[in-house]
C-alpha positions in Angstrom: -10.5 -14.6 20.5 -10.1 -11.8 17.8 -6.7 -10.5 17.6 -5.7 -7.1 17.5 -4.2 -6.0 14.5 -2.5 -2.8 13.5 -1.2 -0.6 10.3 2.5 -1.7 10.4 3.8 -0.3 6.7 2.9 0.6 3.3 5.6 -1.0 0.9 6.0 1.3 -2.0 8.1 -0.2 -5.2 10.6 1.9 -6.5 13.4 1.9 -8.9 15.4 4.2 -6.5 15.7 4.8 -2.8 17.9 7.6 -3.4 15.6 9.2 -5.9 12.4 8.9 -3.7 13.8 9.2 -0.4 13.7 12.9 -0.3 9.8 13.1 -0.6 9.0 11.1 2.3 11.8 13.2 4.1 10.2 16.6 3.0 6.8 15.2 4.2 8.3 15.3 7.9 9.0 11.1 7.9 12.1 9.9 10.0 14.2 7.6 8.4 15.1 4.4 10.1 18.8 4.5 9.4 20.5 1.9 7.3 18.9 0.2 4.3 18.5 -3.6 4.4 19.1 -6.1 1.2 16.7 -8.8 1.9 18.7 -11.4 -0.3 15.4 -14.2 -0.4 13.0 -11.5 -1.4 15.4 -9.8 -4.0 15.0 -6.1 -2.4 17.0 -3.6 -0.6 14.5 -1.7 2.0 14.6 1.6 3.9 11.5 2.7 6.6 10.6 6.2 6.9 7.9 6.7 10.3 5.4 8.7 10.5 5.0 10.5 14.4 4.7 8.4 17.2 1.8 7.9 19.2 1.0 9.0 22.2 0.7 5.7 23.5 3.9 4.8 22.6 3.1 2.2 20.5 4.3 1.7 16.9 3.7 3.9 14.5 2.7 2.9 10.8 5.8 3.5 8.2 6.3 3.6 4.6 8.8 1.2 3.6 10.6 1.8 -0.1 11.4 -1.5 -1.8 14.3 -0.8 -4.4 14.7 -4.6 -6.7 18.2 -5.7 -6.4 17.7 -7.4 -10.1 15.1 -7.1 -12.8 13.6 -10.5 -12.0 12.7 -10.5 -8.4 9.3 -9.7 -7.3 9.3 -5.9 -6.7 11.9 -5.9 -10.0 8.5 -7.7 -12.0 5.9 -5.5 -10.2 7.7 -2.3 -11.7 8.3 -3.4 -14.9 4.6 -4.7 -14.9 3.0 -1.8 -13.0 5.5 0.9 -12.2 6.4 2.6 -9.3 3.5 2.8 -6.5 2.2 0.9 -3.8 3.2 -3.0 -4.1 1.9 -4.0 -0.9 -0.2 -3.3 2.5 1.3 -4.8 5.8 -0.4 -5.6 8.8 0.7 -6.3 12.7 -0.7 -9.5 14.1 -0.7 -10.4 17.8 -0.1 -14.5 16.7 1.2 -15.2 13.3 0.5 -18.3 13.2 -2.9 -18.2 14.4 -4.0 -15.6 11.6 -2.0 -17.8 9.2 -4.3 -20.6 10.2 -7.7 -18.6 10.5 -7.0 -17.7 6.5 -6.7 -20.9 5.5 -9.7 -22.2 7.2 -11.6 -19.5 5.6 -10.4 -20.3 2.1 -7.9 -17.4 2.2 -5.1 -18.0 -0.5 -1.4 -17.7 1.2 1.7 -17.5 -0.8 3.1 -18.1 2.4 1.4 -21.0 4.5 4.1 -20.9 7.5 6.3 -17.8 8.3 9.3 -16.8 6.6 12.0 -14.1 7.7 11.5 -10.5 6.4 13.3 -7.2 6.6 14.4 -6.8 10.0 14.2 -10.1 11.2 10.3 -10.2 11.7 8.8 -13.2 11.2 5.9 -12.7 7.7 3.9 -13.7 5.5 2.1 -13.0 2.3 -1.6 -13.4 1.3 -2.6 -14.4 -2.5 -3.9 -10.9 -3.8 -6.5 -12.6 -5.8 -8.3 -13.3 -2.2 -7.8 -9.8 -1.4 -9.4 -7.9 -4.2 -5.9 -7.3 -5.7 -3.8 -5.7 -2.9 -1.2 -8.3 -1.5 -1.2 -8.6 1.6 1.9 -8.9 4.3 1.1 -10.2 7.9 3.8 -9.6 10.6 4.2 -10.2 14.3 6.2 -8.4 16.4 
């Protein structure tokens, strides 16, 4: 059965919330209140929504990723890349079963079994070099 799957974020890396914040506010996005350090992925995060739906269902955010050190993931994408977008998340019905379905198709995960992520919501990361260079984040809800 194909599961449905949904726009949950864009993560954007950033060397400042503080200093970006006020675009995505001028845009007309709501922030989500308090930032979050995410100790095991070496950020600090704060969501901005865009408008909900009419269904009521979740709308697709932009989540800024400020690196709590120079050599954390988003610390290594800036000083690599810069500032922009480091990542594309996606809202799974079953984790686990999309987990599985990559791997079966010869989908390179960093992450082979969920791990914890901002908010508490279970994630996990697919290999960019099976994505055509975006990395990927699967979440379930």
């Amino acid at each position: 059965m194909k599961q449905k799957i949904y726009l949950d974020h864009i993560g954007i890396a950033t060397p400042s919330l503080d200093l970006n914040a006020p675009f995505w506010e001028l845009l007309g996005l709501e922030n989500h209140g308090v930032d979050e350090v995410v100790a095991e992925q070496g950020v600090t995060t704060r969501f901005f929504s865009t408008s909900q739906f009419t269904d009521n269902s979740m709308p697709p955010k932009i989540e800024l990723l400020e690196p709590t050190e120079e050599d954390t993931p988003v610390g290594r994408f800036i000083k690599k890349r810069g500032p922009g977008v480091q990542q594309v998340c996606f809202r799974v019905e079953n984790l686990l079963e999309m987990i599985s379905t990559m791997i079966a198709n010869g989908v390179t995960m960093i992450d082979e079994s969920p791990r914890i992520g901002a908010g508490g919501k279970k994630i996990a990361f697919v290999h960019p070099k099976s994505t055509g260079g975006v990395l990927v984040e699967l979440t379930q809800y």
